[in-house]
ZADO-1210 file (C-alpha; in nm, 4 decimals, padded with zeros to 6 digits):
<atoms>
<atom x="10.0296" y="10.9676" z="11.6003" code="UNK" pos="1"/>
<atom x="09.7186" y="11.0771" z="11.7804" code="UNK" pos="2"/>
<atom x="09.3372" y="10.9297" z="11.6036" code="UNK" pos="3"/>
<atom x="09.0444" y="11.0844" z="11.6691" code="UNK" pos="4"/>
<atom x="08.7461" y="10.9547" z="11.5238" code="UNK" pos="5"/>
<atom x="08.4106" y="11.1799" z="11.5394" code="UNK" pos="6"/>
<atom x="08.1051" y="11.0350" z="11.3761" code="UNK" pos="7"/>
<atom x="08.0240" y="11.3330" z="11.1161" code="UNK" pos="8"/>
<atom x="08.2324" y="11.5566" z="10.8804" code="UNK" pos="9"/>
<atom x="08.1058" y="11.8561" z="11.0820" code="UNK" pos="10"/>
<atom x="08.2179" y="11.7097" z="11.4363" code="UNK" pos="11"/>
<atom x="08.5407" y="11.6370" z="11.3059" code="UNK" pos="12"/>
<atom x="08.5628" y="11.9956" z="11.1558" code="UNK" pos="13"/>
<atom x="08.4663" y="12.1350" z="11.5285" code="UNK" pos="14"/>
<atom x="08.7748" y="11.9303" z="11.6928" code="UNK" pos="15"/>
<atom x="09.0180" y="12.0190" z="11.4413" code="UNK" pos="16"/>
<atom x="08.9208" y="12.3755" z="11.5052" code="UNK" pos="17"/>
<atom x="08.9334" y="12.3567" z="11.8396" code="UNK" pos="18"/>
<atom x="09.3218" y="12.1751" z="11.7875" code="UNK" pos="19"/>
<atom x="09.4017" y="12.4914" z="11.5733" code="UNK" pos="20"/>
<atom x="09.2184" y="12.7781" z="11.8345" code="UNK" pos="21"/>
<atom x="09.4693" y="12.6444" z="12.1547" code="UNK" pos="22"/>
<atom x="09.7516" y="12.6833" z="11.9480" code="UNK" pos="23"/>
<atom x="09.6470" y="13.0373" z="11.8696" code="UNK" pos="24"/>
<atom x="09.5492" y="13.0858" z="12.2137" code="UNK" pos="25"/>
<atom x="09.8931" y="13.0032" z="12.3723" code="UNK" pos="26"/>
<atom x="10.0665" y="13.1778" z="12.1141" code="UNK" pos="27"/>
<atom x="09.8521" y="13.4879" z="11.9722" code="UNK" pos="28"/>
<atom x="10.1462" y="13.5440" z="11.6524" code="UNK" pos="29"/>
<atom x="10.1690" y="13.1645" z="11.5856" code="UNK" pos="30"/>
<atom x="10.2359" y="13.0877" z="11.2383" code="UNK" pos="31"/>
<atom x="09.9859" y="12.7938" z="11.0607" code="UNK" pos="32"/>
<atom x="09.9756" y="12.6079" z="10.7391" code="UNK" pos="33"/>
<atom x="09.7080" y="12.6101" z="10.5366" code="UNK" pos="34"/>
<atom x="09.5353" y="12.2926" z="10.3702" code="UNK" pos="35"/>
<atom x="09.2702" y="12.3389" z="10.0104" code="UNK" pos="36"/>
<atom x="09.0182" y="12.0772" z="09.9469" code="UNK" pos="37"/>
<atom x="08.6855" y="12.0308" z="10.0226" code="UNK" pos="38"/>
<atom x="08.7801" y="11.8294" z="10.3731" code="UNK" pos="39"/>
<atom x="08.9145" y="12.1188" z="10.5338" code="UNK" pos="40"/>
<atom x="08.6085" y="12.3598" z="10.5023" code="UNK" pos="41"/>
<atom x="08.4373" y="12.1926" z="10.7852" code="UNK" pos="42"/>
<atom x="08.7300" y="12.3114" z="11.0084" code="UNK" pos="43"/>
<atom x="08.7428" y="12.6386" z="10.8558" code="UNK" pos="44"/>
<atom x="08.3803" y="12.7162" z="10.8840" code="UNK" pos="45"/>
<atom x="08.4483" y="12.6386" z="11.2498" code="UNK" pos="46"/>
<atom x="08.7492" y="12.8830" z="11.3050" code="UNK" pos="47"/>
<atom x="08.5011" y="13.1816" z="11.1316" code="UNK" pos="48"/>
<atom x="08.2491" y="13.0983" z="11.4094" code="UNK" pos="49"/>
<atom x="08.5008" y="13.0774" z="11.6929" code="UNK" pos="50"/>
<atom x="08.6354" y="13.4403" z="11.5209" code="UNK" pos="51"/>
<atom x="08.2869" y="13.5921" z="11.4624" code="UNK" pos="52"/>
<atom x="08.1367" y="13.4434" z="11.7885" code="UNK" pos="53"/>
<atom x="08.3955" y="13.4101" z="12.0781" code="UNK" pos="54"/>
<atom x="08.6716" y="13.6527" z="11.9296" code="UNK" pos="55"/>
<atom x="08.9327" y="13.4021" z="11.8681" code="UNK" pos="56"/>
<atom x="09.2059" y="13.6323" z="11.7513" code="UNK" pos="57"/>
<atom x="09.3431" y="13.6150" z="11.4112" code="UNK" pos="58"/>
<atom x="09.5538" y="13.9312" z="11.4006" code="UNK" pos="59"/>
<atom x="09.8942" y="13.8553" z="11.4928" code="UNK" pos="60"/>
<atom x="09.8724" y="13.5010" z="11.2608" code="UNK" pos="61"/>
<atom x="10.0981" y="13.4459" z="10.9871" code="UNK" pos="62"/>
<atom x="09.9567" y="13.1769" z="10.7367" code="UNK" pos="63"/>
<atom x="10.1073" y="12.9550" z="10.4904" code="UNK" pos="64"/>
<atom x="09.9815" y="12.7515" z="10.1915" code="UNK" pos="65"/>
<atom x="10.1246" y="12.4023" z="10.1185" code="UNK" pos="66"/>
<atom x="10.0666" y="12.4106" z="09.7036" code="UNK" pos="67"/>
<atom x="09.9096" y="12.6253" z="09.4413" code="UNK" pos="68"/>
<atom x="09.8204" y="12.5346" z="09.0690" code="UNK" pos="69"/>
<atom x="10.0988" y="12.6295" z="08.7895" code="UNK" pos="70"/>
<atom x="09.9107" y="12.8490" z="08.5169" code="UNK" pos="71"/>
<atom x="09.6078" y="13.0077" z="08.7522" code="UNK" pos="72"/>
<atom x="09.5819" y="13.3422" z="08.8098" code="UNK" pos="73"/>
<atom x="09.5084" y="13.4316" z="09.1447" code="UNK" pos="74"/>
<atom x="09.1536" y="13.5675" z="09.0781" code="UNK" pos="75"/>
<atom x="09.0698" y="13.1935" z="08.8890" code="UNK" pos="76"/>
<atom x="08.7814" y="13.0411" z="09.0865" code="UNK" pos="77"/>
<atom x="09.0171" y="12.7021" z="09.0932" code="UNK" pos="78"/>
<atom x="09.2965" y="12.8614" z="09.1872" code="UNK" pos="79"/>
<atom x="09.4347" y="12.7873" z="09.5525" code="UNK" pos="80"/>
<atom x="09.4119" y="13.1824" z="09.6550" code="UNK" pos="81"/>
<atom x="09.0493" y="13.2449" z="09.5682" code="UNK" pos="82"/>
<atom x="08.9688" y="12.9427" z="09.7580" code="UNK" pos="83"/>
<atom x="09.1238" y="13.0357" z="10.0404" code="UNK" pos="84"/>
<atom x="09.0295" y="13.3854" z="10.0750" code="UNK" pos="85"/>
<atom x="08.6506" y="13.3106" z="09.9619" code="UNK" pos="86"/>
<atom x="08.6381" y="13.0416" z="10.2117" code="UNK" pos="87"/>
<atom x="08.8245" y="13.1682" z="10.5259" code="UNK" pos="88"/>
<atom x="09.0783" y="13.4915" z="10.4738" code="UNK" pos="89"/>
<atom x="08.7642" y="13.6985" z="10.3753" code="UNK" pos="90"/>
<atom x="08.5876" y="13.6057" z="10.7338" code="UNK" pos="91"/>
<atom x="08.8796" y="13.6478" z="10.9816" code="UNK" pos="92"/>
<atom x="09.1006" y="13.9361" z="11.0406" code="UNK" pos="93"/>
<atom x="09.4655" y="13.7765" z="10.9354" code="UNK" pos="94"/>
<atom x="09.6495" y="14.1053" z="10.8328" code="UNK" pos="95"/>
<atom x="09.7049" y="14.0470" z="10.4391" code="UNK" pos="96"/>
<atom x="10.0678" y="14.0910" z="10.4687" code="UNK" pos="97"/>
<atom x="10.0760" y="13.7948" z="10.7039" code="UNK" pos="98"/>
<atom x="09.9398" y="13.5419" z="10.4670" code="UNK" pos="99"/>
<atom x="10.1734" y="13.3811" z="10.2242" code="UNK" pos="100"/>
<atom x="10.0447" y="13.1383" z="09.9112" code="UNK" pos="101"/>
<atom x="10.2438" y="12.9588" z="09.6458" code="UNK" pos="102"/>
<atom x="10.2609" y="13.1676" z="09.3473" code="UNK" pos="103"/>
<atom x="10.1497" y="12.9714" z="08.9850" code="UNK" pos="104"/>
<atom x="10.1978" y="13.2533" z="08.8296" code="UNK" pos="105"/>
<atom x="10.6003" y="13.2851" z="08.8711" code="UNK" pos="106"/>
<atom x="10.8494" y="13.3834" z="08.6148" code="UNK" pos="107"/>
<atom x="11.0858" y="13.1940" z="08.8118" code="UNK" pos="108"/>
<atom x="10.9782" y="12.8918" z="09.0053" code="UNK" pos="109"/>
<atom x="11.3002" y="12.7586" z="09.1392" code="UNK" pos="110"/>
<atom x="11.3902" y="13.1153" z="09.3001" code="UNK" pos="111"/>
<atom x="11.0610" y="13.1617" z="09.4676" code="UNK" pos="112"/>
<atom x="11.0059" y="12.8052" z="09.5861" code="UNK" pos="113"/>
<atom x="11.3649" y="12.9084" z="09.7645" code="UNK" pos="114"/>
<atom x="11.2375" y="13.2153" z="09.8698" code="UNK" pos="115"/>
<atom x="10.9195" y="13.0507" z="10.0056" code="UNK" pos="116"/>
<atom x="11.1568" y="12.8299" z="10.2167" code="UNK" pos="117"/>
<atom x="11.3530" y="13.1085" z="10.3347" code="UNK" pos="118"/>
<atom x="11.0146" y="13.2851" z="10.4235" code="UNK" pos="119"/>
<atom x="10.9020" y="13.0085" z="10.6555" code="UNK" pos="120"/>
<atom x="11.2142" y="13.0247" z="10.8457" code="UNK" pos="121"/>
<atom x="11.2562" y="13.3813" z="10.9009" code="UNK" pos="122"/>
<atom x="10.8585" y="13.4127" z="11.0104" code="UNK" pos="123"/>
<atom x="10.9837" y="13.1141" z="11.3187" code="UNK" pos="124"/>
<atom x="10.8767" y="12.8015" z="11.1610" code="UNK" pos="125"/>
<atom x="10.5119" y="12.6694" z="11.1191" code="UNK" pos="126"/>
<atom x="10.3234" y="12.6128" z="11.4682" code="UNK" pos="127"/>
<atom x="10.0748" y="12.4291" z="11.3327" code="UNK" pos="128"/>
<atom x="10.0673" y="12.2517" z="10.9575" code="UNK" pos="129"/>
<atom x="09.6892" y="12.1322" z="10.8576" code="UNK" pos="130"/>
<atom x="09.6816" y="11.8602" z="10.6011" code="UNK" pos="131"/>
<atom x="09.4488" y="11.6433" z="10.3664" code="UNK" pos="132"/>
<atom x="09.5222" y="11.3646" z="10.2091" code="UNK" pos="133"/>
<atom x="09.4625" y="11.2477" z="09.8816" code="UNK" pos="134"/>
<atom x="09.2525" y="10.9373" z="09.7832" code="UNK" pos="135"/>
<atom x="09.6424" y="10.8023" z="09.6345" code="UNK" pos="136"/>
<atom x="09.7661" y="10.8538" z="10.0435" code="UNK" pos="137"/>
<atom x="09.9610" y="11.2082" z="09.9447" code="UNK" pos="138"/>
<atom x="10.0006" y="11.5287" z="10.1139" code="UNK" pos="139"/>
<atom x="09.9758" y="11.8839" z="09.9968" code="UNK" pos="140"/>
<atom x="10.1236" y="11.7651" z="09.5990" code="UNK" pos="141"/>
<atom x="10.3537" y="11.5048" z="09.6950" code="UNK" pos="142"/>
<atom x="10.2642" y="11.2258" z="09.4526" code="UNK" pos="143"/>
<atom x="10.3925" y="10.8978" z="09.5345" code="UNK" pos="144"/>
<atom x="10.7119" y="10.8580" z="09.4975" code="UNK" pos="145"/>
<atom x="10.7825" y="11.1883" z="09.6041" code="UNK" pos="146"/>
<atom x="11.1413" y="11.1874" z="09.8088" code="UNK" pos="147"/>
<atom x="11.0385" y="11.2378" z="10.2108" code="UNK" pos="148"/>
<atom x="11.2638" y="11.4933" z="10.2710" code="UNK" pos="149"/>
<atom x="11.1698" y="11.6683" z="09.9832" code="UNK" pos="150"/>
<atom x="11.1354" y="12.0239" z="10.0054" code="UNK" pos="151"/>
<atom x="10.9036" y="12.3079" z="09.8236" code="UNK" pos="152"/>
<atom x="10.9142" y="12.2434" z="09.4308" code="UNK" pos="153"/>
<atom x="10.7369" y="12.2568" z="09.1056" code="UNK" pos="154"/>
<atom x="10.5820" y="11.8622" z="09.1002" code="UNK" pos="155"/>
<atom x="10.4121" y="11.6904" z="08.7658" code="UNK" pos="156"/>
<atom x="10.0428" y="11.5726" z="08.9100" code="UNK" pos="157"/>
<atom x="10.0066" y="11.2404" z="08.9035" code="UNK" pos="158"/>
<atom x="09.6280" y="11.0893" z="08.6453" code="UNK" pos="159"/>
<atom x="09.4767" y="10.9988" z="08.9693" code="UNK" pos="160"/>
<atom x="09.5179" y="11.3741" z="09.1159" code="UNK" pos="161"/>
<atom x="09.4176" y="11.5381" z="08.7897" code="UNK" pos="162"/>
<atom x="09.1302" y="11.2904" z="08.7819" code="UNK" pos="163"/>
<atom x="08.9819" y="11.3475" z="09.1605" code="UNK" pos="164"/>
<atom x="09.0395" y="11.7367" z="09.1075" code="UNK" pos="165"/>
<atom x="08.8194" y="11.7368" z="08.7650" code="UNK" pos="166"/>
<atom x="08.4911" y="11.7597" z="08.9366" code="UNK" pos="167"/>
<atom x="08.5936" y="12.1113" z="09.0943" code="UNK" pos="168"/>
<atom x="08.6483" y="12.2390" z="08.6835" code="UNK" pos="169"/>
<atom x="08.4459" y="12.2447" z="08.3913" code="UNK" pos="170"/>
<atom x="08.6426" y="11.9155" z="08.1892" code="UNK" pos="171"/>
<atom x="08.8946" y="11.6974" z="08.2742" code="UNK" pos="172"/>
<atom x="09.1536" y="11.8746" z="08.0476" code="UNK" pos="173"/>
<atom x="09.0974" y="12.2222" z="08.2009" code="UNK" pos="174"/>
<atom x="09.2945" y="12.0482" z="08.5066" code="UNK" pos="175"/>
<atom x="09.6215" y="12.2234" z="08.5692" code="UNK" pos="176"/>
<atom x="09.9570" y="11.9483" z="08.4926" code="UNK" pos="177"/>
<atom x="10.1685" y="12.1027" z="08.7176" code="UNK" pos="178"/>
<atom x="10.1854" y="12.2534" z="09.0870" code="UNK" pos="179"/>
<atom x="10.3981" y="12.4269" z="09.3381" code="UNK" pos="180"/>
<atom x="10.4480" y="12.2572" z="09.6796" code="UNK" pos="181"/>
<atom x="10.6157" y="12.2017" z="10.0135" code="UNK" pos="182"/>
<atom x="10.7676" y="11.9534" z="10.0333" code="UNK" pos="183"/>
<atom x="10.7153" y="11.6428" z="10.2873" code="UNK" pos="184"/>
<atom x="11.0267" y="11.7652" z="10.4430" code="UNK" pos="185"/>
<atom x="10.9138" y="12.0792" z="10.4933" code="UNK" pos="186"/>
<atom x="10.5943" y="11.9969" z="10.5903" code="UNK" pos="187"/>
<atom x="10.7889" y="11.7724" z="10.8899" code="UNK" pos="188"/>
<atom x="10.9518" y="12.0340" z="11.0076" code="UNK" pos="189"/>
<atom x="10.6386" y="12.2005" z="11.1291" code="UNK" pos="190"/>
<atom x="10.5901" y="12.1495" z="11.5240" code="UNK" pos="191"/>
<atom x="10.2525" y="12.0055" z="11.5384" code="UNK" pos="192"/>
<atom x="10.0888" y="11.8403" z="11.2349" code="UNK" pos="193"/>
<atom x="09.6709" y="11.8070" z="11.1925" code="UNK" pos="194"/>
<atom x="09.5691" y="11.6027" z="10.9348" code="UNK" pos="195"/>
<atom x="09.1905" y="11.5858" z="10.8389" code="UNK" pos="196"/>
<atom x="08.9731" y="11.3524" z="10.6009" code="UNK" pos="197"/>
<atom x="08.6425" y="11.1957" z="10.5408" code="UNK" pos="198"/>
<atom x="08.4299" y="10.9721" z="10.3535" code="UNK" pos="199"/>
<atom x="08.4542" y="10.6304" z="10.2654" code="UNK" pos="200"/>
<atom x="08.6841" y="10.7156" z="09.9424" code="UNK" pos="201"/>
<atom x="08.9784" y="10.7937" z="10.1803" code="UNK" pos="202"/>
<atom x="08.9231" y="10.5479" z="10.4044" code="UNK" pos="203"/>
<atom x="09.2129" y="10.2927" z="10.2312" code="UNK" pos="204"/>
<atom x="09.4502" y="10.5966" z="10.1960" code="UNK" pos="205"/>
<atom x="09.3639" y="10.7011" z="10.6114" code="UNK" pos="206"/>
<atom x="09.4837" y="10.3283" z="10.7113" code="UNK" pos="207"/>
<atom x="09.7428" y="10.2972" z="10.4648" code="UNK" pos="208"/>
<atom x="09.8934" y="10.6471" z="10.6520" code="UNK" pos="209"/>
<atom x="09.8283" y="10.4784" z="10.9965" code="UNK" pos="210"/>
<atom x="09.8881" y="10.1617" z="10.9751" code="UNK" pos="211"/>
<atom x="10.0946" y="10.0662" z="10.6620" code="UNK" pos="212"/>
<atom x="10.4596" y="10.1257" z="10.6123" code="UNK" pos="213"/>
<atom x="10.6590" y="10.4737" z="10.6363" code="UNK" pos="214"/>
<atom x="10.7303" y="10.4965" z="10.2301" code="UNK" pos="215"/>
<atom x="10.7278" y="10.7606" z="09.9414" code="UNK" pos="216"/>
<atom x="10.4834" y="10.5832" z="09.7692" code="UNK" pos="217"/>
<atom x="10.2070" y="10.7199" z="10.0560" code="UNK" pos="218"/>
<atom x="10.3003" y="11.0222" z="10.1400" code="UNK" pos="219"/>
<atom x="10.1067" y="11.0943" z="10.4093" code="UNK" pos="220"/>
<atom x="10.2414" y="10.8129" z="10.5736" code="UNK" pos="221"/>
<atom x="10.5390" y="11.0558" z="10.7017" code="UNK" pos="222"/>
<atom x="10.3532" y="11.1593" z="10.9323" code="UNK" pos="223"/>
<atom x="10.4651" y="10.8294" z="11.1742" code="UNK" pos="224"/>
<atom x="10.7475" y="11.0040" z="11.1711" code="UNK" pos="225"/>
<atom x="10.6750" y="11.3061" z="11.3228" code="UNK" pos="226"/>
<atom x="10.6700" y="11.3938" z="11.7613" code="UNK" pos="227"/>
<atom x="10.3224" y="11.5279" z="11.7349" code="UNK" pos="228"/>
<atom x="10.0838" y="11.4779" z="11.4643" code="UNK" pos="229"/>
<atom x="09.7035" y="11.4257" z="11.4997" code="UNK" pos="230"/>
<atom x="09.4192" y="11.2789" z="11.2592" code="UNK" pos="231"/>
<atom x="09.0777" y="11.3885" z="11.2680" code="UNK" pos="232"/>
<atom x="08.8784" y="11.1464" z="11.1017" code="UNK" pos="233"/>
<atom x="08.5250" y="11.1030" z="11.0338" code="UNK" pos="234"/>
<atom x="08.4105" y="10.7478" z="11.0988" code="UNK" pos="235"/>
<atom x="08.3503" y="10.6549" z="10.6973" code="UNK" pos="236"/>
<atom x="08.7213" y="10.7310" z="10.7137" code="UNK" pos="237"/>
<atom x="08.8218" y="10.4858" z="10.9706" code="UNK" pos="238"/>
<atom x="08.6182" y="10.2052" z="10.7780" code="UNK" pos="239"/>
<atom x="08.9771" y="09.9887" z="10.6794" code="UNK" pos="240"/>
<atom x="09.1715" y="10.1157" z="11.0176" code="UNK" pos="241"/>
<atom x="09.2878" y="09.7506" z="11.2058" code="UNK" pos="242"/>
<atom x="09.3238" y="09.8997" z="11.5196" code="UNK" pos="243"/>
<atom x="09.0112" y="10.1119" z="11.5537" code="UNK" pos="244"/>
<atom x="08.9131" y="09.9869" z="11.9118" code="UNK" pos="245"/>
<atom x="09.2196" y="10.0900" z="12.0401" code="UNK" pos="246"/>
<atom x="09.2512" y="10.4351" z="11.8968" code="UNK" pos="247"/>
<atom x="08.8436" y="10.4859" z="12.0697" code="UNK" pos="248"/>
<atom x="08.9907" y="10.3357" z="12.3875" code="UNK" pos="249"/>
<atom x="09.3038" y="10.5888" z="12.4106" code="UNK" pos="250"/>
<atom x="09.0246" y="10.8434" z="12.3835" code="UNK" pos="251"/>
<atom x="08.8672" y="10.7383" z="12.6367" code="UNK" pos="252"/>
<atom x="09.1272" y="10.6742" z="12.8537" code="UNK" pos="253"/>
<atom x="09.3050" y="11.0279" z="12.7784" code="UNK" pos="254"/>
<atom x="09.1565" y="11.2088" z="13.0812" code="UNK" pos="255"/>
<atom x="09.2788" y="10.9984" z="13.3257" code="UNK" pos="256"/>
<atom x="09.6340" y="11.0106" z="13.2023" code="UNK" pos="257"/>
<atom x="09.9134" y="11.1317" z="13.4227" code="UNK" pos="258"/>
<atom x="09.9438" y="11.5031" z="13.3716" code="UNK" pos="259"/>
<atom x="10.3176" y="11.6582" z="13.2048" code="UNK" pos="260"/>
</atoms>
């Protein structure tokens, strides 16, 4: 697992983005996952510049959602779909038919959560999944506990979720119970992972993923697991991290590494 610590929220957005752009450069029809939250709007706001300002290409991309809220129309303000097309869709030129979200709105959740699956694989696989992490240590809505080679499913939110979400609605209760996800299998099976977060409240779930023990009860921590994954983290984040001198040193030492 790759750190990289910037000292803002908006510098860590910028390297993300510029993470996600090579990807998209080397392969113009790569296929991402897409992460919700607050965290990753720095990196989006970044990938509309790079779009609007230096062309970066969005036409041959095929996108993917991790989750969506059970119950929300897609035309709710809280609902995972208006987010992501007010906040990045809207601004680049992904063809509509490319971009794929978790429907909350199913009459059948276990047949499309298969379908979604079966989606994913006939589209190539994700190139490149982008993650947060919640202030519990889980990804997408794995709640601890959650199996790690679970795949995508209807999940029950855990209080803590439904209690960090409430300040995006109008009361506590108006919080939806249940969600659609991928799964932390899934999500593995991706070929390069980029997990972003920031601010002080995520800093004991950030070294809990890093350096704490590969378990369900921290989802995020899967990511050990995985041949190429890489955290951009703002330095409140890194505030618990043990090892944080040696994470700046590989940094520094990265350009003088021998070459593939």
């Amino acid at each position: 697992m790759e750190v990289i610590i910037a000292e803002t929220y908006e510098q860590m957005g910028k390297s993300a983005a510029q993470m996600v752009a090579q990807v998209i450069n080397t392969k113009p029809n790569a296929v991402l996952g897409m992460a919700t939250g607050s965290t990753p709007l720095a990196l989006y706001r970044e990938l509309v510049r790079m779009h609007r300002e230096e062309g970066l290409d969005f036409s041959q991309v095929t996108t993917f959602n991790l989750d969506e809220y059970v119950g929300l129309p897609v035309t709710h303000p809280q609902s995972y779909h208006y987010f992501m097309h007010e906040n990045f869709f809207k601004h680049v030129n992904i063809p509509a038919q490319h971009i794929y979200i978790p429907s909350g709105t199913t009459s059948n959740y276990e047949a499309f959560c298969a379908w979604f699956e079966q989606r994913i694989l006939d589209c190539g696989g994700i190139d490149l999944q982008i993650l947060g992490i919640g202030s519990d240590g889980h990804i997408a809505f794995n709640e601890p506990t959650s199996s790690l080679s679970s795949r995508t499913r209807l999940k029950t939110l855990a209080k803590q979720t439904i209690d960090d979400n409430a300040r995006f609605f109008d009361k506590r209760e108006d919080v939806p119970i249940y969600a659609i996800t991928m799964g932390v299998g899934t999500i593995l099976e991706a070929r390069k992972l980029l997990l972003v977060a920031n601010g002080k409240n995520k800093a004991a779930a950030v070294a809990a993923m890093i350096e704490g023990p590969v378990t369900g009860m921290i989802t995020a921590s899967a990511l050990q697991l995985h041949p190429s994954a890489t955290v951009f983290i703002d330095k409140d984040a890194s505030g618990e991290l043990k090892m944080i001198d040696y994470y700046n040193w590989i940094q520094q030492m990265k350009p003088g590494a021998p070459k593939h």
